[in-house]
N, C-alpha and C positions, 0 to 999 in steps of 0.2 A: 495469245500465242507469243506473241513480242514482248508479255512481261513474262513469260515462263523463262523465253531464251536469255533475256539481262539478266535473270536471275539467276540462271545456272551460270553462266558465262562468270559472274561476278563470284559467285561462291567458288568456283574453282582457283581466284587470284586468293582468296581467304584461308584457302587448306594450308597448311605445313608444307615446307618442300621436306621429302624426306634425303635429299641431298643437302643439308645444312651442313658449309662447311665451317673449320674455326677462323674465328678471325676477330684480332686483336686491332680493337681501334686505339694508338699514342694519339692526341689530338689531329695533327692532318695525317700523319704517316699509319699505316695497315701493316699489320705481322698476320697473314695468311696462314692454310693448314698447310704443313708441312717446314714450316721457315725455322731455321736453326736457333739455336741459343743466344749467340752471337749479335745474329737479325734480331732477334728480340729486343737483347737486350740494346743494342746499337737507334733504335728505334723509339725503344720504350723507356730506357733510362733501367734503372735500377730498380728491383723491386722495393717493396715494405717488406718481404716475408719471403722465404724458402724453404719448402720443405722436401726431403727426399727418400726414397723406398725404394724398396726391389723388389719385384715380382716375379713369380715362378710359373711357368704352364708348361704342365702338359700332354705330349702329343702321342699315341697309340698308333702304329698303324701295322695293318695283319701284311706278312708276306706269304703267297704260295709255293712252299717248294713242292721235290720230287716225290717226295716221303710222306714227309708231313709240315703243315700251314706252322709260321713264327709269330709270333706279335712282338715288334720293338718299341720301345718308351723308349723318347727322348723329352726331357727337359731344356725348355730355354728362361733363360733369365731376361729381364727387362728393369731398365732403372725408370720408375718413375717420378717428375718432380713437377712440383706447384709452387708455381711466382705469382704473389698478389700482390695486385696494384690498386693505391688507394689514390682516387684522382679527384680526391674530397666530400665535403659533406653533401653535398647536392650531386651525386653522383656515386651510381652502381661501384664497389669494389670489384674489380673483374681477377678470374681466377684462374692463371695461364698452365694449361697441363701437357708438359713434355713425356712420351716416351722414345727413351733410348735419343738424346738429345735433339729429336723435333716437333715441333707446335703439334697437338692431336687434338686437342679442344679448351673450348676457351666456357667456365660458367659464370655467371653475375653471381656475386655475393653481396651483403648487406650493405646501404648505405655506408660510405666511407668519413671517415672525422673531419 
């Protein structure tokens, strides 16, 4: 019974949290989910690379009148951009992804040169 319970106990520290937030490690200093550009960059230095885009969504939503039900579409736009950072050959390229100028998520890319 005492190795069923470490065992479950233990697999539960194993799972995924599905609250993974981003977060960018510069050597000692952290750029958090949500930190500006700025923080970033103040933080991180400059990247190797920037790339930027626009994105479009969108959004439906029915209204009921007196008469009769509307649907309106609106469009929003969002700029998206990606800062990599190459923090050498012995270490992950990390891939900093801004929308609308704040940190959203951070992915590893290939070893770096």
């Amino acid at each position: 019974m005492r190795a069923l319970l470490a065992a479950l106990t233990l697999s539960l520290f194993l799972l995924p949290s599905s609250s993974d937030a981003a977060t960018l490690r510069c050597g000692n200093a952290l750029a958090a989910d949500g930190a500006s550009k700025a923080d970033v960059l103040m933080k991180c230095g400059e990247p190797m690379s920037k790339e930027t885009r626009s994105e479009s969504v969108s959004d439906k939503t029915k209204q009921k009148g007196q008469e009769a039900d509307t649907t309106q579409e609106r469009t929003v736009y969002k700029t998206i951009e990606e800062w990599t950072y190459n923090f050498g050959p012995r270490q992950f390229m990390q891939v900093a992804v801004f929308e609308n100028g704040r940190l959203v998520d951070v992915r590893s890319a290939g070893y770096g040169r």
